[in-house]
C-alpha positions as CSV (number, residue, x, y, z in Angstrom):
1,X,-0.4,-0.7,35.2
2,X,3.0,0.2,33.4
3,X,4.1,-2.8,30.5
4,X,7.6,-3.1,29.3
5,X,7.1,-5.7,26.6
6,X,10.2,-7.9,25.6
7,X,12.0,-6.7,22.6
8,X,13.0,-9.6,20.7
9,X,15.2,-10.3,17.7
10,X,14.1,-12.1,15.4
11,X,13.7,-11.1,11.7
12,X,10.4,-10.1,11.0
13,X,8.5,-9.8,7.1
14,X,6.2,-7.0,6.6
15,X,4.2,-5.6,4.4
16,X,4.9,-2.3,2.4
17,X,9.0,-2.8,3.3
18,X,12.0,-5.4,2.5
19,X,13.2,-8.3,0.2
20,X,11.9,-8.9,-3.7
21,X,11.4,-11.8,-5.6
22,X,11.9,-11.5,-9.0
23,X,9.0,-13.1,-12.2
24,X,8.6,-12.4,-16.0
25,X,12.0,-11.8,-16.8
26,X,11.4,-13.6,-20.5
27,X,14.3,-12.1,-22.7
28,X,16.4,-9.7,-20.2
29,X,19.1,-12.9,-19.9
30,X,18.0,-14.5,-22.9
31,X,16.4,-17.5,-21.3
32,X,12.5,-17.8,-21.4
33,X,10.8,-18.6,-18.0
34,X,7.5,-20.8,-18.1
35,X,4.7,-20.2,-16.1
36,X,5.8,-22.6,-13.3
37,X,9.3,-20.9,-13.4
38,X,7.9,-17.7,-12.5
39,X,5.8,-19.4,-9.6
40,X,6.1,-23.2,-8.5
41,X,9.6,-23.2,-9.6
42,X,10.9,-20.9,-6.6
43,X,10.2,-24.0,-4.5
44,X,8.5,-22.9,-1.4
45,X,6.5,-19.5,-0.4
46,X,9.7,-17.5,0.2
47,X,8.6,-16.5,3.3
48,X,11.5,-13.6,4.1
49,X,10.4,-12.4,1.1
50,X,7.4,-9.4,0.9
51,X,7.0,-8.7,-2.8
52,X,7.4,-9.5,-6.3
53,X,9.0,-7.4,-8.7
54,X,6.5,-8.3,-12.1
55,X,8.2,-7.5,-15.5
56,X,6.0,-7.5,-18.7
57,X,6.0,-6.4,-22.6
58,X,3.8,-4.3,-23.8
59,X,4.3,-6.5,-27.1
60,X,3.2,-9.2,-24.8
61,X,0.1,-8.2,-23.2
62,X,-1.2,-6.2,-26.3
63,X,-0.3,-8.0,-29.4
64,X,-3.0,-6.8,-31.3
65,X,-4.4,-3.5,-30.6
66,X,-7.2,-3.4,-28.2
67,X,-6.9,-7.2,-27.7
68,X,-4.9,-8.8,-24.4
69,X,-3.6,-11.4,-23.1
70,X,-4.2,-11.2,-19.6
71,X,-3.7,-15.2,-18.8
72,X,-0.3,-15.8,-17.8
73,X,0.4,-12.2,-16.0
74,X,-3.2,-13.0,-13.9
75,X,-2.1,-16.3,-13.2
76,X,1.3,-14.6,-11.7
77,X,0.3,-11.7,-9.5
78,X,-2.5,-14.4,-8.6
79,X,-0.2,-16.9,-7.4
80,X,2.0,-14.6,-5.1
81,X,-0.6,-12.9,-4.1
82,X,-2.1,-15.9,-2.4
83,X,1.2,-16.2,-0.4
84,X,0.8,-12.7,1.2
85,X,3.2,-11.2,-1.6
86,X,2.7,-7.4,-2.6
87,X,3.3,-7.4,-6.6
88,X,5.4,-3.9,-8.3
89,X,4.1,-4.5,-11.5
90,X,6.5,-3.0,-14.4
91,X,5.4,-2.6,-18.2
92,X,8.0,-2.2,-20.3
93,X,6.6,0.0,-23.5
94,X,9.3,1.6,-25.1
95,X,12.3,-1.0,-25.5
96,X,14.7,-3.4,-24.4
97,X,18.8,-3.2,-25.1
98,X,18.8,-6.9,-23.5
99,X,21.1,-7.2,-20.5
100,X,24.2,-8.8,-19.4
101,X,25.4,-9.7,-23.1
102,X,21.6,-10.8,-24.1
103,X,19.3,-9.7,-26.6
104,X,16.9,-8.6,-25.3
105,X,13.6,-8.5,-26.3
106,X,12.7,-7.7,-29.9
107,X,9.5,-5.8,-28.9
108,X,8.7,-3.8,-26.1
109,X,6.6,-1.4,-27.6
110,X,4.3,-3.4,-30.2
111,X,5.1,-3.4,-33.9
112,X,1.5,-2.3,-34.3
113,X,2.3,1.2,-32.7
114,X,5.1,2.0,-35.1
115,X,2.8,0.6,-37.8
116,X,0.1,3.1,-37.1
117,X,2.8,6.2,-37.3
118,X,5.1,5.9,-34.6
119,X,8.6,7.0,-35.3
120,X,11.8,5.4,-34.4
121,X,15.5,6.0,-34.0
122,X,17.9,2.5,-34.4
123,X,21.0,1.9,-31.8
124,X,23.0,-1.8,-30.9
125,X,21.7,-2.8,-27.7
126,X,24.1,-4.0,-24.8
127,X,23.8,-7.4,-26.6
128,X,24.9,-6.3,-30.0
129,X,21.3,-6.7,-31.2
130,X,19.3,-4.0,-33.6
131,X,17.2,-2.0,-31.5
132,X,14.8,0.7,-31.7
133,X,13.1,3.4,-29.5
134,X,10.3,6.1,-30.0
135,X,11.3,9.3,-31.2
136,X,10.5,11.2,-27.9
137,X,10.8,14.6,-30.0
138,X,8.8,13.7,-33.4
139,X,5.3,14.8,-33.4
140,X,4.2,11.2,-33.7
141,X,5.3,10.5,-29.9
142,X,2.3,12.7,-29.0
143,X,-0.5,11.7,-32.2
144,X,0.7,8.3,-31.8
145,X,2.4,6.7,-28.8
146,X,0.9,8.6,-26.2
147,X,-2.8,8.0,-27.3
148,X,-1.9,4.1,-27.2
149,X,0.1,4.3,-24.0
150,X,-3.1,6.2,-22.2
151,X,-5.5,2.9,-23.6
152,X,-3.0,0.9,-22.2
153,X,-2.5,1.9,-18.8
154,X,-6.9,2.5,-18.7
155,X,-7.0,-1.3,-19.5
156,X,-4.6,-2.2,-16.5
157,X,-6.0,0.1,-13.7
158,X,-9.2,-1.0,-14.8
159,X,-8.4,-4.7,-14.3
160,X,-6.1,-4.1,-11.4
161,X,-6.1,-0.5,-9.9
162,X,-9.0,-0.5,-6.8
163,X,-9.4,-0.7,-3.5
164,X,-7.6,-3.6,-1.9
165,X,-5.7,-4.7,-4.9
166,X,-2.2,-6.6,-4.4
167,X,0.4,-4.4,-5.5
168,X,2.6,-2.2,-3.9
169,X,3.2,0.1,-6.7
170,X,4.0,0.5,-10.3
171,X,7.0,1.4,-11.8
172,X,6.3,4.7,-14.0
173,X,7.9,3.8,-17.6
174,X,7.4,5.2,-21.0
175,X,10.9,6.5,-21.2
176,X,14.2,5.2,-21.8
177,X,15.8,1.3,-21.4
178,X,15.6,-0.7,-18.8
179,X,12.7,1.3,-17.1
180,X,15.3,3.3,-15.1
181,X,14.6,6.8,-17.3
182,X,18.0,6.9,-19.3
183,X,18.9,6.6,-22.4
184,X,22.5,4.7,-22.1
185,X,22.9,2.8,-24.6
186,X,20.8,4.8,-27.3
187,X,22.1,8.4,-26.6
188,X,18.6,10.1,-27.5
189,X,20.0,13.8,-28.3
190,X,17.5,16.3,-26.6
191,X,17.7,20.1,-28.0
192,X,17.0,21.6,-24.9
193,X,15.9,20.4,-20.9
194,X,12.4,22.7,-21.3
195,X,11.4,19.8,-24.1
196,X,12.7,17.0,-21.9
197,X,10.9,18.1,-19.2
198,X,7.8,18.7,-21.0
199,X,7.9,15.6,-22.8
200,X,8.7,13.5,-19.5
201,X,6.4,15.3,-17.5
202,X,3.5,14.1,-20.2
203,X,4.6,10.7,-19.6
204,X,4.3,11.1,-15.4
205,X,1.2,12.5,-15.0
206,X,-0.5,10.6,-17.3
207,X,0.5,7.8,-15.1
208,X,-0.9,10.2,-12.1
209,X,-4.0,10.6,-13.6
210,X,-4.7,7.1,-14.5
211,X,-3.8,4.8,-11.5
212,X,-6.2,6.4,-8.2
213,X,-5.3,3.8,-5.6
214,X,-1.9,2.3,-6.6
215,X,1.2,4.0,-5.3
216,X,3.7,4.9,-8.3
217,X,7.5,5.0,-8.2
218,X,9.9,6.6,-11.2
219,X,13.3,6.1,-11.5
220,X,16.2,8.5,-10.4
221,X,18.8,6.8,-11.9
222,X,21.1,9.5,-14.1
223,X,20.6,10.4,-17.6
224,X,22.3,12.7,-20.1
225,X,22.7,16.1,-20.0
226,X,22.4,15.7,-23.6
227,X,24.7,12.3,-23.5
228,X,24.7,12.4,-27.5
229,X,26.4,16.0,-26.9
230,X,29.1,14.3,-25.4
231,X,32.2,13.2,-27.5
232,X,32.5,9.7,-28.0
233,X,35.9,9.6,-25.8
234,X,33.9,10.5,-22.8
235,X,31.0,8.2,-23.8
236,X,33.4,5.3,-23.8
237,X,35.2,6.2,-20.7
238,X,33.2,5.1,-17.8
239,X,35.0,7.1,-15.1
240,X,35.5,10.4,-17.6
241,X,31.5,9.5,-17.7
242,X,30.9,9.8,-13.7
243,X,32.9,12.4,-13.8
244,X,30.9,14.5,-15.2
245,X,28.3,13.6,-14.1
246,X,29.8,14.3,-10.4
247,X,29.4,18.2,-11.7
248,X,25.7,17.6,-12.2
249,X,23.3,20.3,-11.1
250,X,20.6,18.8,-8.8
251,X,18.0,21.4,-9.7
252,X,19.0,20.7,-13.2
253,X,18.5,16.9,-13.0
254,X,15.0,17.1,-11.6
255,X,14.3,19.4,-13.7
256,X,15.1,17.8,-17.4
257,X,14.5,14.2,-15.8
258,X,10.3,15.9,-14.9
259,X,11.4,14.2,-11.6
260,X,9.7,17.8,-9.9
261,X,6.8,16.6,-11.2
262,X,6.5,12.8,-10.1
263,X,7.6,14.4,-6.7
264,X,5.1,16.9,-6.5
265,X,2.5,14.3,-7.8
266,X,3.6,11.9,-5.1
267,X,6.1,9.1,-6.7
268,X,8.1,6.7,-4.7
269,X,11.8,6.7,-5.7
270,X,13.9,3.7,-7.4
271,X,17.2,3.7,-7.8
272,X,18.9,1.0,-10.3
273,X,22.6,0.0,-10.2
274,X,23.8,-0.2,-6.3
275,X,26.1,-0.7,-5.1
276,X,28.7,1.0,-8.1
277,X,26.2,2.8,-9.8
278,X,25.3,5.8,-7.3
279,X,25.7,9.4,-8.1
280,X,26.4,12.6,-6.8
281,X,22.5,13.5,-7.5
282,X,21.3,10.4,-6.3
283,X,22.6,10.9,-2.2
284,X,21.2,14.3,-2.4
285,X,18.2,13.2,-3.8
286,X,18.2,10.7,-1.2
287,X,19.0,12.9,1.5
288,X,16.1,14.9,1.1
289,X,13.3,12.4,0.2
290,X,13.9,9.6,2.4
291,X,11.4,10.1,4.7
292,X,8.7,11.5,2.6
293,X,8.2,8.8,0.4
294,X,9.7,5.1,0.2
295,X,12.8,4.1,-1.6
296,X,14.1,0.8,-3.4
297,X,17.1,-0.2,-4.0
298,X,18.0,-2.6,-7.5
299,X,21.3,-4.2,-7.0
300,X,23.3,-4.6,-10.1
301,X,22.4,-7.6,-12.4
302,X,21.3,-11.0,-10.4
303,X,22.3,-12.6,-7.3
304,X,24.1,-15.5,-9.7
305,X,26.2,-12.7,-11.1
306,X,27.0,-11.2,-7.6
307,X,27.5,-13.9,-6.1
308,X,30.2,-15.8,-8.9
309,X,31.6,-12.8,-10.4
310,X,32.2,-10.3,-7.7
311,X,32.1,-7.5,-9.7
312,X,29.3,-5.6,-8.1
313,X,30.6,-5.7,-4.8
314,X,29.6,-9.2,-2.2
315,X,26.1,-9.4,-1.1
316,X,26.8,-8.0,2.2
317,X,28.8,-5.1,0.7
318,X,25.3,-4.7,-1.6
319,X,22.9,-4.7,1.7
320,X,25.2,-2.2,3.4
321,X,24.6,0.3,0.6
322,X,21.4,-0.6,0.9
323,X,21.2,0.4,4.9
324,X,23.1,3.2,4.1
325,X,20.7,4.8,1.7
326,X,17.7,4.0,3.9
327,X,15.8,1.8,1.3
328,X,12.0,0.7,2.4
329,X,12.4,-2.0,-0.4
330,X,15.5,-4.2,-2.3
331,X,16.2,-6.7,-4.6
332,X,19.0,-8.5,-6.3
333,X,17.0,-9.6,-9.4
334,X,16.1,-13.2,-7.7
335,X,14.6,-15.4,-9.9
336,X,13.5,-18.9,-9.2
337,X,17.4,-20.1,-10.0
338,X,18.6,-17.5,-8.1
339,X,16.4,-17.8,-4.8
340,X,17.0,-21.4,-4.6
341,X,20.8,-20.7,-4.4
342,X,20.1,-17.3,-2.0
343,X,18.0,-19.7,0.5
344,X,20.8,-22.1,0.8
345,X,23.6,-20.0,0.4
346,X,23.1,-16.3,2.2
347,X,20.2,-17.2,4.1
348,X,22.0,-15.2,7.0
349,X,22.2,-12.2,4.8
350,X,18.5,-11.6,4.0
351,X,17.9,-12.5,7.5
352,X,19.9,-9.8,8.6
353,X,17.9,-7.0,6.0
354,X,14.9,-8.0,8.5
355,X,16.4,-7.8,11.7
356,X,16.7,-4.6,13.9
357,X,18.6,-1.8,11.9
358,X,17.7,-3.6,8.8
359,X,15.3,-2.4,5.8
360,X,12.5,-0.6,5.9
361,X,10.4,-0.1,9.5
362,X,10.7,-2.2,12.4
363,X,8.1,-0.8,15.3
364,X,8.9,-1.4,18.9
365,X,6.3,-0.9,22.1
366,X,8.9,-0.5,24.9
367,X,6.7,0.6,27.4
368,X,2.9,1.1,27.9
369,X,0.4,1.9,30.7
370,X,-3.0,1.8,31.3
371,X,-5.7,1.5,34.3
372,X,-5.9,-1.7,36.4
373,X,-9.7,-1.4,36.6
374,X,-12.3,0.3,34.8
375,X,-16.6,-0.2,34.2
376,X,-18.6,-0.2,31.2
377,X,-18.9,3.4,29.7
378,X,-15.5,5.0,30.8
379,X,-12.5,6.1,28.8
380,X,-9.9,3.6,28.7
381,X,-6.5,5.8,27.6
382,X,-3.8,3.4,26.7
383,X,0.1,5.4,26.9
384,X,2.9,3.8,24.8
385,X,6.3,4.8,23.9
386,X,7.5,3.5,20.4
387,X,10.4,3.2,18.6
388,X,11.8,2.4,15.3
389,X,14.8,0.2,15.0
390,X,15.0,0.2,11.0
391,X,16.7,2.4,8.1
392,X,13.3,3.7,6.7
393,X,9.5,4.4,7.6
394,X,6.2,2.7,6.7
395,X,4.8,4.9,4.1
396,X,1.1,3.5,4.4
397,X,-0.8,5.0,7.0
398,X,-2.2,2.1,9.8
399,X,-4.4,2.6,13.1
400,X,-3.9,1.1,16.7
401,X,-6.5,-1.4,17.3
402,X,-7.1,-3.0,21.1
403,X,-9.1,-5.9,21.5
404,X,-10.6,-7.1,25.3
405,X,-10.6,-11.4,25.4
406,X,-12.6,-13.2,28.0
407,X,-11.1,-16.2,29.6
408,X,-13.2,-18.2,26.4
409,X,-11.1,-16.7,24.2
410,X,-13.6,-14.6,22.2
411,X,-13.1,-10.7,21.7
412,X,-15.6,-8.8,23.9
413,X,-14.6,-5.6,22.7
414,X,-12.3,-4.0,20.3
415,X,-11.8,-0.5,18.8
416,X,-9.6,1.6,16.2
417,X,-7.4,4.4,17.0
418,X,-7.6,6.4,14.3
419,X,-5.8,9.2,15.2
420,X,-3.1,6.8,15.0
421,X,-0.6,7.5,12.2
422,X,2.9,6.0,12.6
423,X,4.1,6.6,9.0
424,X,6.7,9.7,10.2
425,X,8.4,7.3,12.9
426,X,12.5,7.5,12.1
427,X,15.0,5.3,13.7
428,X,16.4,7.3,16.8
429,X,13.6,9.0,18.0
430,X,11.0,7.8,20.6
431,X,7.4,8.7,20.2
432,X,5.3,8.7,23.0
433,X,1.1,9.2,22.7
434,X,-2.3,8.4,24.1
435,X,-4.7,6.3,22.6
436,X,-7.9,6.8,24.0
437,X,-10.7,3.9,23.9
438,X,-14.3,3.8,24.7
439,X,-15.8,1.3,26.5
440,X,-19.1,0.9,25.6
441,X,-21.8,0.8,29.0
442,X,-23.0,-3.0,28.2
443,X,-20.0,-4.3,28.6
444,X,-20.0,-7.1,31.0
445,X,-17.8,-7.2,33.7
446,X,-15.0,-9.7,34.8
447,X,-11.4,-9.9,34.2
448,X,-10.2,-9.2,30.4
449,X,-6.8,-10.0,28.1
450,X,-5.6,-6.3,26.8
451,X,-4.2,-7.0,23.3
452,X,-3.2,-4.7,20.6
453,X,-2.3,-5.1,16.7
454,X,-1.3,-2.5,14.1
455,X,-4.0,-2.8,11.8
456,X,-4.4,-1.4,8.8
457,X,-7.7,1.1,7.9
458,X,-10.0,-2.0,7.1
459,X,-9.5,-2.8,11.1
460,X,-7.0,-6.3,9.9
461,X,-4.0,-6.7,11.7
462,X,-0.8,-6.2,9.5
463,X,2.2,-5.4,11.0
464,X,4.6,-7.4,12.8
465,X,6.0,-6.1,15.8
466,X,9.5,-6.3,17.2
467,X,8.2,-7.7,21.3
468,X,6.9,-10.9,22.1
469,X,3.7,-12.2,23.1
470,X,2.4,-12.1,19.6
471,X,-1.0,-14.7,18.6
472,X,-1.6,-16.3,15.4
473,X,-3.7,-13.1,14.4
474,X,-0.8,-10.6,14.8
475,X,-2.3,-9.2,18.4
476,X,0.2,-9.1,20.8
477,X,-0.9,-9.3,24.1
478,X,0.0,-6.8,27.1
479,X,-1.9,-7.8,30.5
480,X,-5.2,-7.9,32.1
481,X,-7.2,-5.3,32.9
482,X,-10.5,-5.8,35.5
483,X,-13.9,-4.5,34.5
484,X,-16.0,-3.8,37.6
């Protein structure tokens, strides 16, 4: 029996791919978000929406050394992850220039550490506002900050990092503003890459080492060559700036940035400031990484911003970067104010992100074929041909499950295919394979619904796929097949 299921259209949610929410932002815009803000306050369950993008202080969840506050961040991840929402959880633990004009926050990285020995350097943050960062290069980085940071992280993989958790990854921080690994509005002075990348590289694999079943992503967003090296007429003049940075050495970047490290360790790759913030390094960086490991994209500032100001390009023009740059995940900062305008406003947009040639993986069955009949004990071999419509790949790993129905609607019989692995599937390729099944010899005979899902290793059906006939469990059904 050959199947050619229909392909349809519609915009389809998934897991480990697409739009982001936005919670926690307390000071990056000055205005502090309650509890509901950050959940209730978005006003329904976002349902085009796959995952959260979770800022938190340091300052915030450790006040007091060795004692945390846990409350308000539990109550959070606990709240989308109710709603089917994957959480990228992001502790900020260096510092904060604010954002947009704002303040910022006073402390990222708690008074307490910098009481106990820590060093500092002072800068004006974007908002004007006193700030201060670690000194990266002063012994105390290593007797002080890195002993606390290494507590830190222990205490949230061991409340959050195992088997089934809810996020989708972390973002790796520890260095720089913003958590995009620069130093723009400080100008740290490094004496040489070989320190950079030794300090850095501390920094990434002791986020490596620590989380064992959470997926960890690092910025690649551009930092100095030594940007305190620079003279101040270049610092000041943006496009004397990008220029040259234009002239960057790829190798070079990696390199100082210890982004050779977080690749060979596995990282996921973030990339801050679309759509006018991309780089010579990033595209090649892109280029060459895209389908090894997933991407996300951060448009610049807030949808609000985009969408009154104009001055990071329109939202479309944003989501066609986006495409461009094959990103398995995006967000335009959306906060509770900002979603409730997206919804009503652009709903067509972030419709479209989901849609075939849209973000992140979108699987398509267009044909399979199996026998008409078969009896208890034999090898049922089920041939498909996929395809994937979308920019990017699934980067978690999921098995091909059939299920046999009777007429009462129960499952008779079901099986994993776990030589199943469609996490190298690109858009314009077809992949055609077996599955092969095994009916066991007590199975009784009569006429049978064939249904498959795309479940992940557990045996639970995850993904969505792109042809009809799907049921309320995910399993989309093919045809009948007679046991005799």
């Amino acid at each position: 029996m050959i199947i050619k299921p229909l392909e349809i259209m519609d915009a389809l949610a998934n897991p480990w791919m697409g739009w982001g929410l936005w919670a926690g932002p307390i000071y990056f815009d000055g205005t502090p978000r309650t509890l509901e803000e950050n959940t209730t306050g978005f006003g329904d369950n976002a349902p085009l929406f796959q995952w959260v993008l979770l800022d938190w202080m340091w300052a915030d969840l450790e006040p007091q050394e060795g004692r945390f506050q846990w409350d308000e961040l539990d109550a959070i991840i606990q709240y989308w992850a109710q709603r089917g929402k994957q959480i990228n959880l992001r502790i900020w633990v260096t510092d904060d220039p604010g954002w947009n004009g704002a303040p910022g926050a006073t402390w990222a990285c708690p008074k307490w550490v910098y009481d106990a020995g820590l060093r500092w350097r002072d800068y004006t943050g974007e908002g004007g506002a006193p700030k201060r960062e670690p000194d990266y290069i002063d012994p105390s980085f290593q007797k002080v900050f890195m002993p606390h940071l290494k507590n830190l992280l222990q205490a949230v993989a061991d409340r959050y990092d195992h088997p089934g958790h809810s996020f989708n990854f972390l973002g790796c921080m520890g260095y720089g503003q913003w958590g995009e690994w620069h130093t723009m509005w400080s100008n740290y002075h490094w004496p040489s890459s070989r320190i950079k990348h030794d300090i850095l590289a501390g920094i990434v694999n002791l986020y490596a080492d620590t989380f064992q079943h959470t997926d960890l992503a690092i910025s690649y967003c551009f930092d100095s060559f030594n940007i305190g090296d620079l003279s101040p007429a270049v610092r000041g003049n943006w496009l004397a700036f990008r220029d040259r940075i234009a002239r960057d050495s790829v190798e070079d970047f990696l390199y100082r940035q210890a982004l050779d490290v977080a690749l060979e360790r596995g990282f996921h790759l973030g990339r801050h400031g679309y759509i006018d913030g991309l780089e010579y390094t990033d595209r090649v960086i892109m280029e060459r990484e895209w389908k090894r490991r997933a991407l996300y994209a951060e448009a610049n500032w807030s949808y609000m911003d985009v969408k009154d100001h104009g001055t990071h390009g329109t939202v479309e023009e944003n989501i066609a970067v986006m495409l461009e740059w094959h990103s398995t995940y995006a967000h335009f900062y959306t906060d509770a104010a900002s979603y409730r305008r997206e919804v009503q406003e652009d709903p067509g947009a972030f419709e479209s992100g989901l849609k075939a040639g849209g973000l992140g993986y979108r699987f398509v069955l267009s044909e399979a074929s199996y026998p008409d009949h078969l009896s208890p004990g034999q090898l049922l071999l089920l041939h498909q041909k996929w395809v994937n419509r979308n920019v990017a790949h699934l980067h978690k790993r999921h098995n091909l499950t059939l299920y046999l129905t009777s007429p009462d609607g129960k499952v008779a019989y079901s099986e994993m295919d776990r030589t199943f692995d469609p996490t190298g599937w690109i858009r314009g390729e077809e992949y055609s394979l077996t599955s092969v099944y095994h009916l066991p010899k007590g199975l009784e005979k009569g006429t049978y619904d064939l249904s498959i899902a795309m479940t992940d290793l557990e045996g639970i059906p995850r993904i969505a796929l792109g042809i009809a006939g799907v049921d309320e469990q995910r399993r989309y059904r093919l045809g009948k097949i007679v046991i005799q």
